[in-house]
C-alpha positions in Angstrom: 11.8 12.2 -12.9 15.1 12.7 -11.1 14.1 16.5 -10.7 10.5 15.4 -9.0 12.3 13.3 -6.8 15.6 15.4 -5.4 12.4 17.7 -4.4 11.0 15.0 -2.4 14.0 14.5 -0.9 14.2 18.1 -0.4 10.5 18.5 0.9 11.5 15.5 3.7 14.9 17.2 4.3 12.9 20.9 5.3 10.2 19.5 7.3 10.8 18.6 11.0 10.2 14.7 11.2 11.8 14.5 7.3 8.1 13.2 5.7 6.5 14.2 2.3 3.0 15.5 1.5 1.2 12.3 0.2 -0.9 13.4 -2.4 -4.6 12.5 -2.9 -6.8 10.9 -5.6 -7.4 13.5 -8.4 -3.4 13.6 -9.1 -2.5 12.8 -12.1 0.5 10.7 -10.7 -1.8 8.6 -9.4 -3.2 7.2 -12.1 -0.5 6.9 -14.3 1.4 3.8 -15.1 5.2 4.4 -13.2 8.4 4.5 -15.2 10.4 1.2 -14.6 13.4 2.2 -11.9 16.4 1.2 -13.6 19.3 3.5 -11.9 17.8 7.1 -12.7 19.3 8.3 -9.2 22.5 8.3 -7.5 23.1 5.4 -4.6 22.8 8.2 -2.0 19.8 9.8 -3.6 17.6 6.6 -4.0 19.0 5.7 -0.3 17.5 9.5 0.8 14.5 8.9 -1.7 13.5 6.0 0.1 14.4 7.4 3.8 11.3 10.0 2.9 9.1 7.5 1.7 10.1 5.2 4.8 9.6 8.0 6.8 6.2 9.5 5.4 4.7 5.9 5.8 5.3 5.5 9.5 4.1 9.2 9.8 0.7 8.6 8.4 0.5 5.8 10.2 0.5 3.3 7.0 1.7 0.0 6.2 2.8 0.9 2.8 3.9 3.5 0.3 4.9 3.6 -3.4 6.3 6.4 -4.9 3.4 8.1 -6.9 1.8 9.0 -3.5 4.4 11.3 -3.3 3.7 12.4 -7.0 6.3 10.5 -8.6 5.6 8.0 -11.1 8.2 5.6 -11.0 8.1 1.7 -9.5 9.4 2.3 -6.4 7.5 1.0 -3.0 8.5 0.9 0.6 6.4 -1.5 2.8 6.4 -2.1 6.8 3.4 -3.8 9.0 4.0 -4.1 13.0 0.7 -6.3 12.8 -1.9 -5.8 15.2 -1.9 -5.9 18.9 -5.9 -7.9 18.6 -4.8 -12.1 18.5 -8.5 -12.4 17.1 -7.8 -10.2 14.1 -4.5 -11.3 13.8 -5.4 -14.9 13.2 -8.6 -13.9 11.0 -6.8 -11.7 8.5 -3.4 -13.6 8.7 -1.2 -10.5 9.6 2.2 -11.0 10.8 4.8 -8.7 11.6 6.2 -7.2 8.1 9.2 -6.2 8.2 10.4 -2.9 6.7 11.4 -3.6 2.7 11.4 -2.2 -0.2 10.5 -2.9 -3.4 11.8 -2.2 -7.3 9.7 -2.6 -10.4 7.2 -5.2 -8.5 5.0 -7.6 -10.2 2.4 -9.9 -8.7 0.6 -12.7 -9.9 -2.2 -14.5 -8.2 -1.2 -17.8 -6.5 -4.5 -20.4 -6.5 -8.3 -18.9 -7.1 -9.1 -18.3 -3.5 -9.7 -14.1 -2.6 -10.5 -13.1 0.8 -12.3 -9.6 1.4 -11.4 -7.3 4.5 -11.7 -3.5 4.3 -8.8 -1.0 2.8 -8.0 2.0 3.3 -5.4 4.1 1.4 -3.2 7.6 2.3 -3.9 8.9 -0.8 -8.1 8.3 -0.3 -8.0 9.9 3.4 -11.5 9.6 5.1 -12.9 6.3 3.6 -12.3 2.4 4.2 -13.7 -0.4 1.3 -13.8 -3.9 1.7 -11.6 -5.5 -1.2 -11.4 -9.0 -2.5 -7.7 -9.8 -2.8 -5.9 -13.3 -4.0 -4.7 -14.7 -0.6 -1.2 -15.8 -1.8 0.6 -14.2 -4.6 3.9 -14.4 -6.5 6.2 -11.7 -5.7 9.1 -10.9 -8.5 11.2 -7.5 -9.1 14.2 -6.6 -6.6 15.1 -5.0 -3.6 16.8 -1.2 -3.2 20.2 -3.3 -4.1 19.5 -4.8 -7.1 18.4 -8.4 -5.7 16.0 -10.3 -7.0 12.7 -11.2 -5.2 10.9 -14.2 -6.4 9.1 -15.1 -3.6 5.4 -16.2 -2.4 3.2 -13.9 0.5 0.6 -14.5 1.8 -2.3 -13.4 4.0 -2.3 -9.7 5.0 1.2 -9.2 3.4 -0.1 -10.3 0.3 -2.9 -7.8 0.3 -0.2 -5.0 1.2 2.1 -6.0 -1.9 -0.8 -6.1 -3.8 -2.6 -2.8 -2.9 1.2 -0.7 -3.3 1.9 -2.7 -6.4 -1.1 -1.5 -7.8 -0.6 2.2 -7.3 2.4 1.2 -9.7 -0.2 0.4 -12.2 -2.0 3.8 -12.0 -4.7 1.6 -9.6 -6.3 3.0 -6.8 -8.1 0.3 -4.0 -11.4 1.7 -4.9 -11.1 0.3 -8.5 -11.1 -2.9 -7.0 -13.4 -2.7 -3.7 -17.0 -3.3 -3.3 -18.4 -0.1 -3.2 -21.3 -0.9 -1.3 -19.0 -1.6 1.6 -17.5 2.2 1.4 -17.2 3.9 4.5 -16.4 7.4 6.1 -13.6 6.6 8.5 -15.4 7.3 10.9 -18.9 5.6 10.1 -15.9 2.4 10.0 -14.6 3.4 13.5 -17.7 3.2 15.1 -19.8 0.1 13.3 -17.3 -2.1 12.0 -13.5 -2.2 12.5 -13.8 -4.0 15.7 -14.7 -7.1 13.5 -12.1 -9.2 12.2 -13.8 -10.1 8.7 -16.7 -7.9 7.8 -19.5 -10.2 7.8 -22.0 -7.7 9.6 -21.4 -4.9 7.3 -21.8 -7.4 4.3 -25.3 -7.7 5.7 -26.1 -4.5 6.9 -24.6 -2.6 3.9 -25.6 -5.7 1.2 -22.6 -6.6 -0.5 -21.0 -9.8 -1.0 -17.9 -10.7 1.0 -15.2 -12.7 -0.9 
């Protein structure tokens, strides 16, 4: 593990913005349940670790990142949203402003029975959106990059980011979970249906149920 990731830092460190190649679905990595993190690296390489994941994410663009995307299998995530410049969709799908954190051996559980369903896309599935079905709040536990604990409760579109990078912890991909009618080219999305804050009309054109 500690090999795979002083590479990462290594691959960030040679490359001229500092990012990572994100790998894509197929990788093993990706499908495999991460190692718990419990002090494998050095303060200062977790801290560079995490600077590459931090600054792979905004490089995408993405709003989230956990550490098998860069083909390492241990429970670490980095997570950031600036939110949505559309008041419509911000009020819709909940998103505020998420602030950049990062998170250690994560765990969610489901907070109430409702879901909501909006389409997802994912770094390591480039070129396709799905609408998932996600618990609207969620109980947040593990700790940050300095040990502290989180025990917390998100909700709204911060709830379906922890959940979505959480489950790449798991060895979970978003299509596991999405309605697979709803799939999308990214560009087939671009053109019929991200300018609608919940995808009703795609549920009807495309026939798949919404929530």
């Amino acid at each position: 593990m500690r090999d795979v990731a002083l590479w990462i830092i290594e691959s960030g460190t040679r490359s001229a913005d500092g990012v990572a190649p994100v790998v894509q679905a197929g990788h093993p990595a990706l499908r495999a349940v991460a190692t718990p993190y419990d002090g494998q690296l050095s303060d200062a390489e977790l801290a560079a670790l995490l600077d590459v994941m931090h600054r792979t994410m905004r490089a995408a663009p993405g709003v989230g990142l956990a550490a098998p995307q860069l083909g390492l299998p241990v429970a670490l995530a980095v997570l950031e949203d600036p939110g949505t410049v559309s008041e419509e969709h911000a009020e819709v799908r909940e998103r505020e402003p998420l602030p950049y954190r990062v998170l250690v051996n994560p765990q969610y559980t489901p907070v109430g029975d409702e879901r909501v369903g909006f389409y997802e896309g994912c770094l390591s599935v480039v070129g396709y959106q799905a609408v998932v079905a996600r618990a609207r709040h969620v109980h947040l536990t593990g700790t940050d990059e300095r040990g502290e604990a989180l025990d917390e409760l998100v909700g709204g579109w911060s709830a379906r980011i922890v959940q979505h990078e959480t489950d790449h912890l798991a060895g979970t991909l978003y299509l596991d979970r999405a309605e697979l009618r709803s799939l999308a080219a990214t560009d087939e999305f671009g053109a019929r249906w991200a300018a609608e804050p919940k995808p009703a009309a795609a549920a009807r054109a495309l026939d798949f149920p919404l929530d």
